[in-house]
C-alpha positions as a printed NumPy array, in Angstrom:
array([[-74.945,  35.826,  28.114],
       [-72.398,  35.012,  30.672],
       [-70.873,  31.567,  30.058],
       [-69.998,  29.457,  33.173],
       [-66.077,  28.055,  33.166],
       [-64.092,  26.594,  35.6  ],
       [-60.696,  26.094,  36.893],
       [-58.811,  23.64 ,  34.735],
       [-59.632,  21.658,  32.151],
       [-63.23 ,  21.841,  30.367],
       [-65.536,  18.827,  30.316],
       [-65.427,  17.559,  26.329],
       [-62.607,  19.639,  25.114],
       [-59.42 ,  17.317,  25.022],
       [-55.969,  19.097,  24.927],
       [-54.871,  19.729,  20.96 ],
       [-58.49 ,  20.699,  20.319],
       [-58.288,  23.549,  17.371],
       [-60.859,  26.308,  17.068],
       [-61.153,  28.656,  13.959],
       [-61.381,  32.414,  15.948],
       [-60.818,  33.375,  19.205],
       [-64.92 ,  33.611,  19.863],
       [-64.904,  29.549,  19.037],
       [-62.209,  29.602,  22.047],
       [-64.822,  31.684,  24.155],
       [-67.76 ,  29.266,  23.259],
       [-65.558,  26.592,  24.254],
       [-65.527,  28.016,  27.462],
       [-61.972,  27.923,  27.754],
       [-61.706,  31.795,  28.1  ],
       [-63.547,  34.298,  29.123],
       [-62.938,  36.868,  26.124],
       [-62.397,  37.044,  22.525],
       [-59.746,  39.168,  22.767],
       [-57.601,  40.059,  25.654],
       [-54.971,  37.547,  26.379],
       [-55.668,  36.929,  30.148],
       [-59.105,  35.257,  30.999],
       [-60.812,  35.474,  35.028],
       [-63.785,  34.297,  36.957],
       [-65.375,  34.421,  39.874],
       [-64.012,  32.047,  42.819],
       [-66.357,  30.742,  45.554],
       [-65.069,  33.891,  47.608],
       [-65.916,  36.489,  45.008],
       [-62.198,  37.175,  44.544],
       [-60.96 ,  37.489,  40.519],
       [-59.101,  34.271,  39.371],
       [-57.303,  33.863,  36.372],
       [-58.065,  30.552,  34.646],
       [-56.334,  30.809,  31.066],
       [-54.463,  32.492,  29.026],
       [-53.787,  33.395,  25.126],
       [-50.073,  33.341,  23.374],
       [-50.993,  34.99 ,  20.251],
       [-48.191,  37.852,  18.888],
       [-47.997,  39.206,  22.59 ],
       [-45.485,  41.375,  24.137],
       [-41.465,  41.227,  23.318],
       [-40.459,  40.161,  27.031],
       [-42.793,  36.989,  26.512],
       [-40.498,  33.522,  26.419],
       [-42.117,  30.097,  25.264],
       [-40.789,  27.139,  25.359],
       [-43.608,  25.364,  25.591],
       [-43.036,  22.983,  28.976],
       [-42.066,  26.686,  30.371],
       [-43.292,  29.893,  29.663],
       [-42.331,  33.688,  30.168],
       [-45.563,  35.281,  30.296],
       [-45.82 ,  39.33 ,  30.574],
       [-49.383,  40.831,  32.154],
       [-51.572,  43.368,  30.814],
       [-52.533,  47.211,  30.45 ],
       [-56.133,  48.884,  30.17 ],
       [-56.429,  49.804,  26.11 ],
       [-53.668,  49.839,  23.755],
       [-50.355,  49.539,  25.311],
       [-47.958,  48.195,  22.842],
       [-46.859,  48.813,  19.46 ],
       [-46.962,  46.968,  16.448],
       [-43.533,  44.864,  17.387],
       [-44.761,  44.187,  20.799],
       [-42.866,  46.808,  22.245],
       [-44.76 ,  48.496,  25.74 ],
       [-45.627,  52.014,  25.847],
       [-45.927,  52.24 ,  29.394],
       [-45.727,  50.683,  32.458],
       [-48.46 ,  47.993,  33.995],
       [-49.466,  47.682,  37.284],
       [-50.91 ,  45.039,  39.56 ],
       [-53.744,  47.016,  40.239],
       [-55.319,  46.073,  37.024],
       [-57.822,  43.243,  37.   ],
       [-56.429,  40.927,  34.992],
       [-52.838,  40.672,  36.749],
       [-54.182,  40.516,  39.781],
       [-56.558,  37.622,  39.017],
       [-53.59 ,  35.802,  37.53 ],
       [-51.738,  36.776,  40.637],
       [-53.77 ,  35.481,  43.02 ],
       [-54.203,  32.193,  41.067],
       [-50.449,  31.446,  41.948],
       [-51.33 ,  32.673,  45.079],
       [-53.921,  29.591,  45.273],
       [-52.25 ,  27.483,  43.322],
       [-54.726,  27.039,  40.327],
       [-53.212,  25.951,  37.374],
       [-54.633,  27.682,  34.344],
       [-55.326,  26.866,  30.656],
       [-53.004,  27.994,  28.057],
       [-54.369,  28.501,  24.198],
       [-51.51 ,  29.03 ,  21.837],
       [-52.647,  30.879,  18.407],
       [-50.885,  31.171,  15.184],
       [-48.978,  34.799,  15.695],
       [-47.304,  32.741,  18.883],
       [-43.54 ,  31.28 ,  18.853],
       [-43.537,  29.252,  15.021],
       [-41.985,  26.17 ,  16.892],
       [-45.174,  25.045,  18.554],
       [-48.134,  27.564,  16.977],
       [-50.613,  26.029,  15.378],
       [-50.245,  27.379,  11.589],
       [-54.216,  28.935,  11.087],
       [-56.015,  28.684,  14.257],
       [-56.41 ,  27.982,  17.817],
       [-55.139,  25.492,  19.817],
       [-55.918,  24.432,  23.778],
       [-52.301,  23.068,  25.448],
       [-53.476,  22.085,  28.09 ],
       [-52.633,  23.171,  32.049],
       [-49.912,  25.011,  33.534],
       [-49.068,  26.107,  37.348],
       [-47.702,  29.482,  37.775],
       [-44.64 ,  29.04 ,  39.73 ],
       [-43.129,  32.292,  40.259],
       [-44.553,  36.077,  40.119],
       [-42.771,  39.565,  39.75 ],
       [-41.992,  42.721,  38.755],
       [-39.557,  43.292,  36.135],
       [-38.021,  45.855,  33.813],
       [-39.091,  45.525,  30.052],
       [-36.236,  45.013,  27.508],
       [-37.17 ,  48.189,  25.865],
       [-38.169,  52.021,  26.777],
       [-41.358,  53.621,  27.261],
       [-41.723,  56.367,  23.943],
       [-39.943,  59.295,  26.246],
       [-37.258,  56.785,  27.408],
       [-37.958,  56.233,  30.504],
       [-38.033,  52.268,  31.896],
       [-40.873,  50.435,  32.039],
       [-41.654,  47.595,  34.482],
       [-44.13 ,  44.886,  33.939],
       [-46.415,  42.071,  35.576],
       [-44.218,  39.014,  34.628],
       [-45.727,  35.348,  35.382],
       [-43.363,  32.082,  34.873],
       [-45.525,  28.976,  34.226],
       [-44.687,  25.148,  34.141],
       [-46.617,  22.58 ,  32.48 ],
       [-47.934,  20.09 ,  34.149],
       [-46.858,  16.552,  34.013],
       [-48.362,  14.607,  31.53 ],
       [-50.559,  12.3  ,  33.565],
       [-52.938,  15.552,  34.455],
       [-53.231,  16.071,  30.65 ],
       [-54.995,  13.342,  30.619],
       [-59.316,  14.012,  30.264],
       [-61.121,  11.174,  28.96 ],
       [-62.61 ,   7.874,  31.394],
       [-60.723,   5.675,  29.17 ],
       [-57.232,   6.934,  29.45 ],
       [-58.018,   7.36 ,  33.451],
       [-58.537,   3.749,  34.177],
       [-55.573,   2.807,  31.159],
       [-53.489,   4.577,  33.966],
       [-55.133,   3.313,  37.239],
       [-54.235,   0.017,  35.752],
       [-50.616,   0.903,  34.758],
       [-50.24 ,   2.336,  38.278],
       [-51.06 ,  -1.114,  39.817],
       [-48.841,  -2.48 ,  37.812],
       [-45.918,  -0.947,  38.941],
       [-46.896,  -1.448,  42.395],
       [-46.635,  -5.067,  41.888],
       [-43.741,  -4.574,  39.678],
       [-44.986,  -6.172,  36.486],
       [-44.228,  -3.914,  33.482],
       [-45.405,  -4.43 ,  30.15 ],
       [-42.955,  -5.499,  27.549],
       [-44.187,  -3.234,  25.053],
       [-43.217,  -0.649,  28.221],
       [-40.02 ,  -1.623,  28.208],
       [-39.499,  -0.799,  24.092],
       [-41.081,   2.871,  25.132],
       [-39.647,   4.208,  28.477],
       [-40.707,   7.725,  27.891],
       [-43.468,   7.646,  30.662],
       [-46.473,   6.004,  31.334],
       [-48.783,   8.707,  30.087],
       [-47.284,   8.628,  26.645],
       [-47.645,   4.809,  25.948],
       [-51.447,   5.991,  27.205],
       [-51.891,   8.47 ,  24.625],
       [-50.326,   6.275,  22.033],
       [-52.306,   3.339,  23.312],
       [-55.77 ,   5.312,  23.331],
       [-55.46 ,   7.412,  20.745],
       [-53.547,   9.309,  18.324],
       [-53.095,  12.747,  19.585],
       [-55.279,  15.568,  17.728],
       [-52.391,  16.973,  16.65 ],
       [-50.956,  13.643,  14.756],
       [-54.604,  13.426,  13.33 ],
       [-54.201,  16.658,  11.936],
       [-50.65 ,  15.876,  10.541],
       [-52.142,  12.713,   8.91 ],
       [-55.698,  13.884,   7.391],
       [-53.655,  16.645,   5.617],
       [-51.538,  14.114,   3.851],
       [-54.038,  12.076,   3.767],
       [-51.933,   9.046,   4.78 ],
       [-48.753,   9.237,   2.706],
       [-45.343,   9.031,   4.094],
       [-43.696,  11.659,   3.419],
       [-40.423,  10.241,   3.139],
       [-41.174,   7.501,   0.88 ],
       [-44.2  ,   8.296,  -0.5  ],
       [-45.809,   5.382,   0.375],
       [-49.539,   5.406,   0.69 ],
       [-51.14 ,   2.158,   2.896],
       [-54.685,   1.24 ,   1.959],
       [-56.395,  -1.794,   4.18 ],
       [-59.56 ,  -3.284,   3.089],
       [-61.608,  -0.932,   4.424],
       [-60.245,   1.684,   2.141],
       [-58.798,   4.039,   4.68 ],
       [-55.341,   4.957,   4.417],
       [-53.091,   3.198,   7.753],
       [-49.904,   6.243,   8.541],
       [-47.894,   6.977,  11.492],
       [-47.653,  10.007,  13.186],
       [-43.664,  10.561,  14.197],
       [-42.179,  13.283,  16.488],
       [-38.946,  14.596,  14.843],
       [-37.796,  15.542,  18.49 ],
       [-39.265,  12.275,  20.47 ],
       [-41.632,  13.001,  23.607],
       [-40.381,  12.506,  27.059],
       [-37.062,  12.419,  28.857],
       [-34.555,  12.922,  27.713],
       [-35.747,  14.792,  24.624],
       [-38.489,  16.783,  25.874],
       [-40.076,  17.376,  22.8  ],
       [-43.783,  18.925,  22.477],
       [-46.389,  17.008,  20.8  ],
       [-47.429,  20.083,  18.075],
       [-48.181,  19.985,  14.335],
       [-44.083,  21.962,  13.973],
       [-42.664,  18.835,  15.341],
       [-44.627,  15.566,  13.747],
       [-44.353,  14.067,  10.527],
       [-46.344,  11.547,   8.548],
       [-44.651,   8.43 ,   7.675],
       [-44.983,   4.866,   6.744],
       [-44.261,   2.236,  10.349],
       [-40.92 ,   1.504,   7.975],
       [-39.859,   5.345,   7.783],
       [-41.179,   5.696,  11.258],
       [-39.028,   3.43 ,  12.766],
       [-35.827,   4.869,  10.45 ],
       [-36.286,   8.019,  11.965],
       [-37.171,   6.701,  15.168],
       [-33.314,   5.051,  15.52 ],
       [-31.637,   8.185,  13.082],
       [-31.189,   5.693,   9.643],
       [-32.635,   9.06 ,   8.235],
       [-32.354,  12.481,   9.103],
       [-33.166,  15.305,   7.152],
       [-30.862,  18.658,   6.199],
       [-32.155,  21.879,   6.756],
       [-32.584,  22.053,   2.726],
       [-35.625,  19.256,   3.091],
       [-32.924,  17.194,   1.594],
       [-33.594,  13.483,   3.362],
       [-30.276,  11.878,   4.349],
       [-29.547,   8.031,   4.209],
       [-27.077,   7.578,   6.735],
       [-24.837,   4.126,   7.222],
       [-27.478,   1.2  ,   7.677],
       [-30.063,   1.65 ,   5.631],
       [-30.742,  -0.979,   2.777],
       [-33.169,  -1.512,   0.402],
       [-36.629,   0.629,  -0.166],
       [-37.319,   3.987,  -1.95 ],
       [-36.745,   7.411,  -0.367],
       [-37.642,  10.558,  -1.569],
       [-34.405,  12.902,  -2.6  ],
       [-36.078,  15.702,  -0.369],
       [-39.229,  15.867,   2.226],
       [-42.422,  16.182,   1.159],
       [-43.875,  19.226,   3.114],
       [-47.708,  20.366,   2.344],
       [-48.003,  24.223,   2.345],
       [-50.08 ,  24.12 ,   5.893],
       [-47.418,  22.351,   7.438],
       [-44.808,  24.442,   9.073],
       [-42.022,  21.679,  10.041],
       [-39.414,  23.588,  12.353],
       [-36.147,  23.665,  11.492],
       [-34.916,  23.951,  14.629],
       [-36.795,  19.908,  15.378],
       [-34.93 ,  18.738,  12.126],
       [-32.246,  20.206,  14.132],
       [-32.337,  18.287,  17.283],
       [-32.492,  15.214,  15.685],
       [-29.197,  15.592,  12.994],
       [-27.345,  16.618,  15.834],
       [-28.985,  13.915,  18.273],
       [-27.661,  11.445,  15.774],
       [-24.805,  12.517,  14.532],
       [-23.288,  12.199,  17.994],
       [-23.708,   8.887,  17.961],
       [-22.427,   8.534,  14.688],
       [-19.537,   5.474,  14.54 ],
       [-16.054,   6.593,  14.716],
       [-14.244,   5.867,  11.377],
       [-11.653,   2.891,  11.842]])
């Protein structure tokens, strides 16, 4: 049965939701297939749109970096090998590049669904996950890194896309008027002190005000609340655990860093907030670092990481170096 989509986001299904296969993906409506990586429909003039794509173990000329991606077009029936190496030339002829084309061509931004053969610093480890909307920003043709099988070049449909700011991430009524209200605040420039403590951007403080983000929910159901620097487990009255979700590379300027399961840790508010102003960082051994500062309260000798959570080293990274820049000079 043909299942009606749209352009941009779907109705009910916030950015970070996770899906088991690719055919809970296509009952999401969030793509048209269970299987090829570029997804079309119909626009209002019968021309082929494109309206999402799939990073899942694609081609070897594909780039992500998740607020940019290098994204390479498709072929009619198998056209790459087992590395992701082409075996022959595309051509915007074929359906799917062309509906992806022209979707630049209209400016429609289109969905992007990372899957767990994508880039390890932002896949999701087992699954599916929607990332919300990009705009294509530039089109071409260009020459694949590698050969065809009889040596000779090949060129391919290449699409660069751009996430979109977060503010259009956004989806649910609640976080709309949260924002409405934030924007008439800084028309009347009034800014909320807690603001102030936070000047990432206003959609952030949103998300954090709102909600925790699915993928922080994930990070903290899996640990079921327990820091994993400390060990620390907070129980309120209710009997559900209280943890904090904490980005090893912080969101918004000037870190830039992408709100996925690679780059979030659970922690205590205490360990958060060490982190948070680099009292601990953490070597590329797990081994957790107390660096000049910090007094008083229990830390782990290394970081407790759960088998289904694939922290990036290249996050831990980031934030040694971010630190250690600021390190005092010895007298």
């Amino acid at each position: 049965m043909e299942i009606e989509r749209v352009i941009g986001h779907i109705e009910g299904v916030p950015v970070g939701a996770t899906f088991h296969r690719r055919l809970d993906v296509q009952r999401a409506k969030l793509h048209q297939t269970n299987q090829r990586g570029i997804s079309w429909l119909i626009d209002q003039d019968k021309s082929k749109v494109g309206d999402a794509i799939v990073l899942h173990g694609g081609y070897e000329d594909d780039e992500d970096h998740w607020d940019w991606i290098r994204y390479t077009g498709a072929s009619e029936g198998k056209d790459k090998d087992a590395s992701g190496r082409l075996l022959r030339s595309q051509s915007w002829a074929y359906p799917d590049n062309a509906a992806l084309r022209l979707s630049y061509e209209r400016g429609y931004p289109v969905r992007v669904i990372r899957g767990y053969e994508g880039d390890s610093r932002y896949s999701p480890s087992d699954c599916y996950r929607y990332d919300g909307l990009y705009e294509i920003t530039e089109v071409r043709t260009a020459r694949s890194k590698s050969l065809a099988p009889d040596g000779s070049p090949i060129d391919i449909c290449q699409f660069d896309l751009q996430r979109l700011p977060e503010e259009q991430q956004v989806q649910t009524s609640l976080e709309r008027r949260v924002l409405d209200v934030l924007e008439g605040i800084d028309e009347a420039g009034e800014v909320p002190q807690d603001l102030e403590k936070f000047p990432k951007s206003r959609s952030v403080w949103v998300r954090r005000l709102v909600r925790d983000t699915a993928a922080v929910q994930r990070i903290k159901h899996l640990y079921e609340g327990e820091c994993q620097l400390c060990g620390l487990r907070l129980v309120g009255p209710d009997g559900k655990p209280y943890s904090e979700g904490a980005h090893i590379r912080p969101l918004g300027k000037p870190h830039y860093g992408p709100d996925v399961e690679p780059n979030i840790l659970c922690l205590c508010p205490n360990c958060h907030v060490g982190l948070d102003i680099g009292a601990v960082t953490i070597d590329p051994n797990w081994t957790i670092v107390r660096r000049a500062g910090l007094f008083g309260g229990h830390l782990r000798a290394k970081l407790r990481v759960h088998d289904e959570h694939k922290v990036h080293p290249d996050y831990l990274h980031y934030h040694r170096t971010h630190w250690d820049q600021r390190a005092p000079i010895p007298e």
